[in-house]
C-alpha positions as CSV (number, residue, x, y, z in Angstrom):
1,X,143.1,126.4,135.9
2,X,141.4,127.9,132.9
3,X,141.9,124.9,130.9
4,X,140.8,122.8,133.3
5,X,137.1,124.5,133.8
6,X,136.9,124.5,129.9
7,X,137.7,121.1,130.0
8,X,135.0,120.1,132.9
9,X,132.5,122.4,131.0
10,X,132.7,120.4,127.6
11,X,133.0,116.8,129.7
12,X,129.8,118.7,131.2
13,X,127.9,119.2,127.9
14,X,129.1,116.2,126.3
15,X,127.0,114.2,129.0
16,X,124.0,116.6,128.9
17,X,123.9,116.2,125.1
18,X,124.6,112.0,125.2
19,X,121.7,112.0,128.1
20,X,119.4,113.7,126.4
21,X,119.7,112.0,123.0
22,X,118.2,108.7,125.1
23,X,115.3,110.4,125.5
24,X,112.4,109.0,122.6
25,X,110.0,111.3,121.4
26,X,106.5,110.9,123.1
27,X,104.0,109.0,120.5
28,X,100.0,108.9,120.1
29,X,99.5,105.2,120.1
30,X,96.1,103.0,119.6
31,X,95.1,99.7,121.3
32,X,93.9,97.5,118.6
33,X,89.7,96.2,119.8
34,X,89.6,92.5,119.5
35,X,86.1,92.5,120.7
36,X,83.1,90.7,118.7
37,X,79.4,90.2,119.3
38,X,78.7,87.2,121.1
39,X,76.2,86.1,118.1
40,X,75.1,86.6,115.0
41,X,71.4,87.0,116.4
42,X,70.8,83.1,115.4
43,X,71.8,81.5,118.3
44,X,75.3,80.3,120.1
45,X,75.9,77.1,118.8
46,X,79.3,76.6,118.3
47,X,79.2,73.7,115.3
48,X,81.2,76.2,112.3
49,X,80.9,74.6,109.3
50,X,83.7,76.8,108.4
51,X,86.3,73.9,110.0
52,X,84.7,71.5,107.2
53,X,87.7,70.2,104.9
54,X,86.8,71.1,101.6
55,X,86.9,67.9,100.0
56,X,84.0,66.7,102.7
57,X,81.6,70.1,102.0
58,X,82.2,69.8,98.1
59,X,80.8,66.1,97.0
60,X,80.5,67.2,93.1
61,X,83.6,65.0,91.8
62,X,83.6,67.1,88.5
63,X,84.1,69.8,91.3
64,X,86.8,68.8,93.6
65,X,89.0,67.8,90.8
66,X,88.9,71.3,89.2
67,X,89.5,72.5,92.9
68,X,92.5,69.8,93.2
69,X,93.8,70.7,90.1
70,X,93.9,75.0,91.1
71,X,95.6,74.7,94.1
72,X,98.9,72.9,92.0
73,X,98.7,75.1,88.7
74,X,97.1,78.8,89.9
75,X,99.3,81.2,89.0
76,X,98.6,83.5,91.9
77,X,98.8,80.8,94.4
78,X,102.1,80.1,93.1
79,X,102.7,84.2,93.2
80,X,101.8,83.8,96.9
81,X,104.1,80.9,97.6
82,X,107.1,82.9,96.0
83,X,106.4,85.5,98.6
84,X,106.4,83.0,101.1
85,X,110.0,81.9,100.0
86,X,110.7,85.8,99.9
87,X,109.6,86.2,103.3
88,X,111.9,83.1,104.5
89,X,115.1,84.7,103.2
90,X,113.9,87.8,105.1
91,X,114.1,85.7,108.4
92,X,118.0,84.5,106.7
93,X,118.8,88.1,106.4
94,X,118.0,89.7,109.7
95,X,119.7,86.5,111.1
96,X,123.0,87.2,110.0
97,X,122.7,90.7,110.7
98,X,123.2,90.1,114.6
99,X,126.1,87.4,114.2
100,X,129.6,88.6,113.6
101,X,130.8,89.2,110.4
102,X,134.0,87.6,109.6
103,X,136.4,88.1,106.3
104,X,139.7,86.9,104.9
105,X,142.2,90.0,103.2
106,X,144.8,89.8,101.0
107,X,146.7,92.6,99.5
108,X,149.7,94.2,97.4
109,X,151.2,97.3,96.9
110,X,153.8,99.9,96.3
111,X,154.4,102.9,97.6
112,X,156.7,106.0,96.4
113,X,157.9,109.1,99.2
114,X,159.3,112.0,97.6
115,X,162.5,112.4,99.1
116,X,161.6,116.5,99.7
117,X,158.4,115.8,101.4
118,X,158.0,115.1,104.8
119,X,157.8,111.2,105.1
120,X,161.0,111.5,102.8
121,X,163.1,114.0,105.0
122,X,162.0,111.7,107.8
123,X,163.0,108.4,106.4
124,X,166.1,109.5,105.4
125,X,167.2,111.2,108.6
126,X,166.1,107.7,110.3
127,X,169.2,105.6,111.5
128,X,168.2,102.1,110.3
129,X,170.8,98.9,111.0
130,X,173.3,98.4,108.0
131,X,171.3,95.9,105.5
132,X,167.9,96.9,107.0
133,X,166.9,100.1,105.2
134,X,163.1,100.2,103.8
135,X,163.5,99.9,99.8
136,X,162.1,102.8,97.9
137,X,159.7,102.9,96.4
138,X,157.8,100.8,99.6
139,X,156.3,97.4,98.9
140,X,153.0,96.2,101.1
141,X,151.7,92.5,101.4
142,X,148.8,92.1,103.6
143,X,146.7,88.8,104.8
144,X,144.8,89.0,107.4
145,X,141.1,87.9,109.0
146,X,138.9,90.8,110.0
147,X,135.9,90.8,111.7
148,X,132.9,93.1,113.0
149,X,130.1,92.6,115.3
150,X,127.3,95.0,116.0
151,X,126.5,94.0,119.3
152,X,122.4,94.2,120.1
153,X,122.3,95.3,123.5
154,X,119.2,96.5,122.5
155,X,117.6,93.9,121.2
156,X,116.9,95.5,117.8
157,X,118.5,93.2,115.4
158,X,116.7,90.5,117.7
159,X,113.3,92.8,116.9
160,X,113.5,92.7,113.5
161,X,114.5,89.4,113.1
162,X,111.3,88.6,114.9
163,X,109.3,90.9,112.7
164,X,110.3,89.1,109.9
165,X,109.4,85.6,111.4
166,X,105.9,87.2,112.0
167,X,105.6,88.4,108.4
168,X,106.6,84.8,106.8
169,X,103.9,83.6,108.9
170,X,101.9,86.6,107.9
171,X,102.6,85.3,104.6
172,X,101.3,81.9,104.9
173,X,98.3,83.2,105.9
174,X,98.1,85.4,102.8
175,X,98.3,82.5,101.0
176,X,95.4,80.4,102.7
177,X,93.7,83.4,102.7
178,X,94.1,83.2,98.6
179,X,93.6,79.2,98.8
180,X,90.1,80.6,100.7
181,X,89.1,82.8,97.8
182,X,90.5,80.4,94.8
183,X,88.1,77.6,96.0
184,X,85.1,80.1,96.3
185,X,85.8,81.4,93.2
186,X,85.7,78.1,91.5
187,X,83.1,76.4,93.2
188,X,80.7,79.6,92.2
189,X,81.8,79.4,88.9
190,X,81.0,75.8,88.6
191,X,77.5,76.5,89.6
192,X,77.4,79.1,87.7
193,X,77.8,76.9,84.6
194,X,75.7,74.3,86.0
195,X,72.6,76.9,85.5
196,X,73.3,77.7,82.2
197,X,73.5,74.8,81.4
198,X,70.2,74.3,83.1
199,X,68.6,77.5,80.9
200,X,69.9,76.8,77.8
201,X,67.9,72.9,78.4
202,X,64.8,75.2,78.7
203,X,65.4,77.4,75.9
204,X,65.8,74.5,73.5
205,X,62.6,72.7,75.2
206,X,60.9,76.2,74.5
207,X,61.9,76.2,71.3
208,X,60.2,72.6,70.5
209,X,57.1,73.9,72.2
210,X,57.0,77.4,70.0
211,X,57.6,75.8,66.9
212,X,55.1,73.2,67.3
213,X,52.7,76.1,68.4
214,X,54.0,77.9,65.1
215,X,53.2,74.6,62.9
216,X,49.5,75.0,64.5
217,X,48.9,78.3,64.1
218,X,50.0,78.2,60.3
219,X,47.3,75.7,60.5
220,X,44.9,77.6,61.7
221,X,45.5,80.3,59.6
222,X,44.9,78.1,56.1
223,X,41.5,77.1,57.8
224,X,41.0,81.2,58.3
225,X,40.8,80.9,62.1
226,X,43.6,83.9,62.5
227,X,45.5,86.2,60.8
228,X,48.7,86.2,58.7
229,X,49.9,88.9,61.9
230,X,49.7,86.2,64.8
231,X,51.9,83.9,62.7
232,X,54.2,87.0,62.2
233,X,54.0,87.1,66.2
234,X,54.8,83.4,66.8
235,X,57.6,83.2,64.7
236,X,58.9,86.3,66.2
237,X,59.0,84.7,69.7
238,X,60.3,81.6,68.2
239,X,63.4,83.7,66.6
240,X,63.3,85.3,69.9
241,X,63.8,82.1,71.8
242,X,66.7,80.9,69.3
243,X,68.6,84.2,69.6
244,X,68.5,84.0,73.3
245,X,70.0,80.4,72.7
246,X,73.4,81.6,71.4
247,X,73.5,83.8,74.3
248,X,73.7,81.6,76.6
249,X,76.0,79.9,74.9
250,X,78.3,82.6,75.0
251,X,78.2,82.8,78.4
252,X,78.7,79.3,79.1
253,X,82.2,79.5,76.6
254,X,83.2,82.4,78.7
255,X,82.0,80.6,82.4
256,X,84.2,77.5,81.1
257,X,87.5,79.7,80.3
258,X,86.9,81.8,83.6
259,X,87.2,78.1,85.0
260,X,90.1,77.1,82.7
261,X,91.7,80.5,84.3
262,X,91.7,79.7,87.6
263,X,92.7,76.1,87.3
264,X,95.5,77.1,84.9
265,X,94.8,75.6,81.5
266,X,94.1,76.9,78.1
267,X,90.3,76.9,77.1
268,X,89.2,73.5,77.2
269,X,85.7,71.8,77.5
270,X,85.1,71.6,81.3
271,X,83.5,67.9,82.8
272,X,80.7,68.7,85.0
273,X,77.8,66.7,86.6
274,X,74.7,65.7,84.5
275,X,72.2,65.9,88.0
276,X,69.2,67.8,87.3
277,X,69.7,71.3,88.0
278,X,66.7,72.0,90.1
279,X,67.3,68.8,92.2
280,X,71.0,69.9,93.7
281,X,70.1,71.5,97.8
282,X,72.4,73.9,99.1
283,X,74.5,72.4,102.1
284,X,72.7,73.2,105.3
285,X,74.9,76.0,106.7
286,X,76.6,76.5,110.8
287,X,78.2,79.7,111.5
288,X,79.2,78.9,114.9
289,X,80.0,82.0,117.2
290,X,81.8,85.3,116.3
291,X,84.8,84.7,118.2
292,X,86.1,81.4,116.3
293,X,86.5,83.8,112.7
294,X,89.8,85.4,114.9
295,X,91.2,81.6,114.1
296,X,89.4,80.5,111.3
297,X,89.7,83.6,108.8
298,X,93.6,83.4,107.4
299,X,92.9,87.4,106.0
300,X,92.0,88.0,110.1
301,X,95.3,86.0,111.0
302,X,97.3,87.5,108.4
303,X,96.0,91.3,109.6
304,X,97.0,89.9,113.6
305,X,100.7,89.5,112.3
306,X,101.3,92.4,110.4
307,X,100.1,94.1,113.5
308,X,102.5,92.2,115.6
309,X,105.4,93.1,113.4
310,X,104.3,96.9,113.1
311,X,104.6,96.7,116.9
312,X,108.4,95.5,116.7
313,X,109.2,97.7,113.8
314,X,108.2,100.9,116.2
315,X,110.5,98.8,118.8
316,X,113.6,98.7,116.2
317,X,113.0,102.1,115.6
318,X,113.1,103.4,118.9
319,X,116.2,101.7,119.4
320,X,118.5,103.8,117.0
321,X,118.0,106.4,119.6
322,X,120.2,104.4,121.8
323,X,124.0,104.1,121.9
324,X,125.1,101.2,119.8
325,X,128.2,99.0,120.3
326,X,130.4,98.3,118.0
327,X,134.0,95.9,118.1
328,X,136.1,95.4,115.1
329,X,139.0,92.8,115.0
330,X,142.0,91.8,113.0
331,X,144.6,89.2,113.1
332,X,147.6,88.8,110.4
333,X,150.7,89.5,109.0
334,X,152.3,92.6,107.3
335,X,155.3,93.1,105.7
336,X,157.2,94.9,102.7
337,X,158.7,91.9,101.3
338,X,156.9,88.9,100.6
339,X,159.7,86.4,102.3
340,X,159.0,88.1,105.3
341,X,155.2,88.1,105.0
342,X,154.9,85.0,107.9
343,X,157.3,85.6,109.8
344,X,156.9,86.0,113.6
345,X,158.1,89.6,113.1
346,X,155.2,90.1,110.2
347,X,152.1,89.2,112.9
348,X,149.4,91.9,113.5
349,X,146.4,92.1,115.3
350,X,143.8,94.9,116.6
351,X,140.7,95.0,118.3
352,X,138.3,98.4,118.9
353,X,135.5,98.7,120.8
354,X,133.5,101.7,121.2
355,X,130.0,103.6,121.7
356,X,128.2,105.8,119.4
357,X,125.6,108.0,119.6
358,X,124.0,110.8,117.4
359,X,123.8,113.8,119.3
360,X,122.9,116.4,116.7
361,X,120.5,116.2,113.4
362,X,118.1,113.5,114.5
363,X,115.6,114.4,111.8
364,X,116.2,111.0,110.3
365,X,116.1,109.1,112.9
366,X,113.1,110.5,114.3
367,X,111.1,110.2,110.7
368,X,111.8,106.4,110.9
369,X,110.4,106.5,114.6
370,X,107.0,108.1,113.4
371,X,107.1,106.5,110.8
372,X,106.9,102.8,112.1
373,X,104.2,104.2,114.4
374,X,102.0,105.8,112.0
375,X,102.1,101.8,110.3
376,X,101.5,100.6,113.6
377,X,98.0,102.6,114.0
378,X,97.4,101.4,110.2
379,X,97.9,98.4,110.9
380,X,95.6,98.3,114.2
381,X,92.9,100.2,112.4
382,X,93.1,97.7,109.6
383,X,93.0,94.7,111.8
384,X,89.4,95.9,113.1
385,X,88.1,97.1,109.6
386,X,89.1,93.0,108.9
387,X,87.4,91.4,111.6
388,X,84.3,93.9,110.7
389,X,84.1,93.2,107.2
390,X,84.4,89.0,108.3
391,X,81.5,89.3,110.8
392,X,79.5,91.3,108.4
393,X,80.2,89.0,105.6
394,X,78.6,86.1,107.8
395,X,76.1,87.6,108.7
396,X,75.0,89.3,105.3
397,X,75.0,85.7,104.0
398,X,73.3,84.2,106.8
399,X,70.3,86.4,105.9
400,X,70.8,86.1,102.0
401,X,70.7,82.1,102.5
402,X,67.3,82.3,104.6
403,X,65.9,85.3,101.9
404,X,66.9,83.0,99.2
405,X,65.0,80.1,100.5
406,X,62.1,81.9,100.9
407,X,62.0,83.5,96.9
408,X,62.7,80.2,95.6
409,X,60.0,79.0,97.2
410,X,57.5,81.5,96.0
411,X,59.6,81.3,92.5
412,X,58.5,77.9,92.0
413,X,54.9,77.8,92.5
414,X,55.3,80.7,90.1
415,X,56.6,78.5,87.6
416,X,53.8,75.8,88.1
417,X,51.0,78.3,88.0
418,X,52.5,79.6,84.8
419,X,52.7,76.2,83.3
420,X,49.5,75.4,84.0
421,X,48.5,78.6,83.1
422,X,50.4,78.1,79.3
423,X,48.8,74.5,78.9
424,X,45.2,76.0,79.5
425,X,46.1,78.6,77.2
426,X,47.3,76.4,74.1
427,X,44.0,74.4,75.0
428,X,41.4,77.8,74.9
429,X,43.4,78.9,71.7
430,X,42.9,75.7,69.7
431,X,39.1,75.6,70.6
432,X,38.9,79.4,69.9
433,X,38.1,80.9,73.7
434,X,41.5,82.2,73.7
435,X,43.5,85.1,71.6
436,X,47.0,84.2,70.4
437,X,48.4,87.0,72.6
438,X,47.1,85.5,75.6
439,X,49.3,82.3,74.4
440,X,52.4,84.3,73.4
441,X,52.2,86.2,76.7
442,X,51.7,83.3,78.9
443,X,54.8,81.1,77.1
444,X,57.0,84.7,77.7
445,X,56.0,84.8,81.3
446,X,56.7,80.8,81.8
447,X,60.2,80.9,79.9
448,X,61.4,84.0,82.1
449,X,60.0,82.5,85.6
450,X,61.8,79.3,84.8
451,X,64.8,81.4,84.4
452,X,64.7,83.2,87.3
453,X,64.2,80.2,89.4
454,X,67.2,78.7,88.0
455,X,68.9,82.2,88.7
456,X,67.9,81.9,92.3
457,X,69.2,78.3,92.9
458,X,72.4,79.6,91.4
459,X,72.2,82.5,93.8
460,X,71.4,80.0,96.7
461,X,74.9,78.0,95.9
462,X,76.5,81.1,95.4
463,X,75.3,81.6,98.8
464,X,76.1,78.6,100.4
465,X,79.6,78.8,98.9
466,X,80.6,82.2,100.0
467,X,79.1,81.4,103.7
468,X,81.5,79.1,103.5
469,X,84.2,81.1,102.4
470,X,83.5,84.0,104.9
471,X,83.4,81.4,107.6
472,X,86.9,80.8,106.8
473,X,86.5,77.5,105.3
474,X,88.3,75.8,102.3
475,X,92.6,76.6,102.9
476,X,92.8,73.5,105.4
């Protein structure tokens, strides 16, 4: 009777303890906010120019072939598509992890029993049919077909196989997202070189203009008009103007091999348009509504997945709280001698089933869970920190496009007031109303306005182009 209650109490405990091990600790979770304003305060038309193919918005041919040309020999495009592969044999792995595993064994050996030990004592005092005793030492051959199956009542192998779909899609999207950025970068580049190319024009145009103003004041120095110190100060600003000259050219060498990067060539001269500069007009722009960036922004859609496989992660976590099923079979043939090895007599075969369950030192186990949670709230947090940093990308360049049209505006009657302004000059100086500092002065002010206005129709490409690209436009 005293047996028996011990019994009944352990059966008892044993239940308590494989209850309560079911039981998940409690978490502090966070429901992502996929909410957007309805506008970006400049209406709700819902033409995006973000949807634009980017062979139709770029028209520069010099352009789309270097753009053509990236998207086959980028290096970190082709990192991405690696981890796209790498993300594919992910979805192979957790595949087979829920489908039986089934192997072939084949074996030898030999085995000695002291005749003093117990197996010996045994063996001997064994009556075995005349002609049938076991040879010592013991032969073994073995060849048999074994297999093992985790079964997923659960669902967790299911879970992360699922999470690992969602990442190789999550990793598709990592790589439009770099297709996205690669074509920016390019395209702003490009333009980039286009104004240099567009300044160093007016520097040497500048320097034709000094130097002719230099011949005339040397001129008017023999006839004792001026000084020998406003030569000195015109052929300053002409060795000015010449030294600025190989600075530009500098940049433009190191604009062309940023290009030659990208597109994945060593340094070579890069083909670009001959249009005048000044005469190229930013595309106009449509940002469409807030609520189309959720599909047209792959780093938005990337951020979406990884939050839907954080969520499943948490979900395979949880479920190695849970008993798990396992079965184990084997079919063969056994035998000490290797004529006997398929005989009838030979066959084997097994099959076990059974539950198991930690009960105590869940530490691990529990880690993991809090784990995949704590990447879950990452995960959430940095889905809305992505579709922040979209909308405020859009609409920082909305503004910087309509600013941008309004300085270059300004910037441009600048430059035709100081032209004007440099002619009358030249004009007072040669009939002596003017002094030679007003002239250098007015050339100074004329070359650095026409700089910055090509500056700020780079800027108002560079601005165009990233509208696009925050718009989500250039991976289709």
């Amino acid at each position: 009777m005293f047996k028996t209650r011990i019994y009944i109490g352990l059966g008892i405990t044993c239940m308590t303890l494989a209850i309560t091990s079911c039981k998940t600790p409690a978490l502090v979770t966070r429901t992502e906010n996929r909410n957007v304003p309805v506008t970006y305060n400049t209406g709700q038309d819902t033409l995006n120019t973000g949807k634009v193919n980017w062979r139709e918005f770029f028209t520069d041919p010099h352009l789309s072939a270097l753009i053509d040309t990236a998207l086959g020999n980028n290096q970190e495009l082709n990192i991405s598509l690696q981890e796209i592969q790498v993300a594919q044999n992910e979805i192979r792995a957790r595949t087979g992890e829920y489908l039986p595993f089934v192997g072939l064994q084949a074996g030898a050996g030999i085995d000695k029993v002291g005749r003093y030990t117990r197996s010996g004592a045994i063996e001997e005092s064994t009556e075995i049919r005349p002609g049938h005793n076991f040879p010592n030492p013991l032969p073994d051959f073995l060849l048999s077909a074994n297999a093992s199956w985790q079964v997923d009542i659960w669902n967790k192998l299911h879970n992360a196989k699922r999470a690992a779909a969602i990442r190789y899609l999550s990793s598709i999207e990592g790589k439009n997202f770099t297709v996205t950025n690669l074509v920016a970068e390019i395209a702003n580049s490009y333009y980039e070189l286009l104004g240099l190319d567009s300044q160093l024009d007016i520097v040497k145009r500048n320097i034709d203009i000094q130097t002719n103003a230099l011949s005339i004041v040397r001129l008017e120095k023999e006839s004792a008009k001026v000084t020998e110190l406003a030569v000195r100060r015109f052929e300053a600003q002409v060795l000015r103007t010449q030294s600025l000259q190989f600075d530009i050219q500098q940049r433009i060498t190191e604009t062309e091999n940023h290009i030659n990067f990208l597109v994945g060539r060593f340094p070579q001269p890069v083909q670009r348009s001959t249009q005048d500069f000044n005469t190229r007009i930013p595309e106009v722009m449509h940002a469409g509504i807030p609520t189309q960036l959720l599909q047209n922004r792959p780093d938005i859609r990337r951020a979406e997945r990884e939050l839907e496989a954080a969520k499943l992660d948490v979900q395979v976590a949880r479920a190695n709280f849970l008993p798990s099923l396992d079965l184990s079979a084997a079919v063969g043939f056994n035998s000490y001698k290797p004529t006997l090895l398929l005989t009838p007599e030979s066959f084997l075969y097994s099959l076990i089933g059974g539950f198991t369950r930690p009960l105590i030192n869940r530490n691990s186990i529990k880690a993991m869970y809090y784990s995949a949670n704590a990447k879950q709230i990452q995960a959430v947090y940095n889905y809305e920190r992505t579709i922040l940093n979209a909308y405020i990308e859009v609409a920082n360049q909305i503004a910087n496009i309509n600013n941008l049209q309004r300085s270059y505006d300004l910037k441009a009657r600048q430059v035709d007031a100081l032209i004007q302004s440099t002619n009358i000059s030249n004009t007072l100086f040669k009939s002596a109303r003017a002094d030679y500092m007003e002239v250098l002065l007015t050339q100074r002010d004329a070359l650095e306005s026409r700089f910055d206005l090509v500056e700020t129709k780079v800027q108002q490409l560079n601005a165009m182009v990233n509208t696009y690209r925050a718009l989500g436009g250039g991976w289709k």
